[in-house]
C-alpha positions in Angstrom: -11.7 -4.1 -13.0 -11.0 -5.3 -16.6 -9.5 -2.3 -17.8 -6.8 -2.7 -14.7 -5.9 -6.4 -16.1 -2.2 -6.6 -16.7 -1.1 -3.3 -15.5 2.4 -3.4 -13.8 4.6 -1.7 -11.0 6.3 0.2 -13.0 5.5 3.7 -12.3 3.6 5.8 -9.6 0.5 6.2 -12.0 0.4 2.7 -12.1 0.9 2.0 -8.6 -1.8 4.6 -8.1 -4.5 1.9 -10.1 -3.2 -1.2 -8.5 -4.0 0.9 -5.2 -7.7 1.5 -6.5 -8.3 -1.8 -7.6 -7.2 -3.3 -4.5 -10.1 -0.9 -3.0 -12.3 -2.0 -5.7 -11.7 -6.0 -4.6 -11.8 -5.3 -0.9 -15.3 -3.8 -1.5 -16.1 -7.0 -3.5 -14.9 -9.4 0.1 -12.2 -10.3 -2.1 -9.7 -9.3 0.5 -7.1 -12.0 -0.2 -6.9 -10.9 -3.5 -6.6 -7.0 -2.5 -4.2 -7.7 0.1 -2.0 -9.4 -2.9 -2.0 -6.6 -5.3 -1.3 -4.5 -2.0 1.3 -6.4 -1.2 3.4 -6.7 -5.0 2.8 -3.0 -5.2 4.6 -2.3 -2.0 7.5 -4.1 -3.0 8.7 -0.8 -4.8 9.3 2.4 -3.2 11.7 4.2 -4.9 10.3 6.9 -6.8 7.0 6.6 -5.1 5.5 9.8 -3.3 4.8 9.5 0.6 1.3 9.9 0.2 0.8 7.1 -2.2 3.3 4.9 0.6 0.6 6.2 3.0 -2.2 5.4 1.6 -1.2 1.9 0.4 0.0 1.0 3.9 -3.5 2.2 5.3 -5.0 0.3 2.6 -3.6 -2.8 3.5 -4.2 -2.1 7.0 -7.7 -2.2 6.1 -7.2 -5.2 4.4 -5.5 -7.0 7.5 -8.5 -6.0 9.6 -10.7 -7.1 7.8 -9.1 -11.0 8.1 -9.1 -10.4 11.7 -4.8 -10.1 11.5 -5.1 -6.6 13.9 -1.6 -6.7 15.1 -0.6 -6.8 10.6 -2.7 -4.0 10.6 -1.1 -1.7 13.5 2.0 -2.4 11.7 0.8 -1.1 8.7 0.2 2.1 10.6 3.3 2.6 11.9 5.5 2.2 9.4 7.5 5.8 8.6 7.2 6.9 5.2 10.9 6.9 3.7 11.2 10.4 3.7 10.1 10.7 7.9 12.7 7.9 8.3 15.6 10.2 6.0 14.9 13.5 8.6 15.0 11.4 11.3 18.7 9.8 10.6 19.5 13.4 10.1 22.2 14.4 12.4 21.0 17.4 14.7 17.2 17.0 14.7 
């Protein structure tokens, strides 16, 4: 946890952490606190893979479970990673 202390946004590496340390604190039942760091690294899409999109939106479904907010969390697992949402605006598919 200490070595993640001050580590910014700014890239999908470190987007990657924030994602593992949000695991690491909802493991600990600090699920406020991992639904934060969740939540900041969310803000920033652009230039973030779908997978990593995917697997921080699970996460923080995860996260809204476990404070008992289920409809949060269905939300979570519905949202369409940018790309799905480019191929679907696509004229003729």
């Amino acid at each position: 946890m200490h070595m993640t202390e001050g580590v910014e946004n700014d890239s999908e590496i470190h987007a990657a952490l924030l994602l593992y340390k949000a695991n690491a604190l909802r493991r600990l039942n600090l699920k406020e606190a991992a639904r934060d760091i969740l939540t900041k690294t969310l803000r920033r899409k652009k230039n973030r893979s779908d997978d990593l999109l995917r697997a921080l939106w699970y996460d923080r479904a995860l996260v809204y479970e476990d404070l008992g907010q289920h409809k949060r969390a269905r939300s979570e697992l519905e949202k369409p990673c940018p790309l799905q949402a480019v191929l679907c605006r696509s004229p003729g598919l």
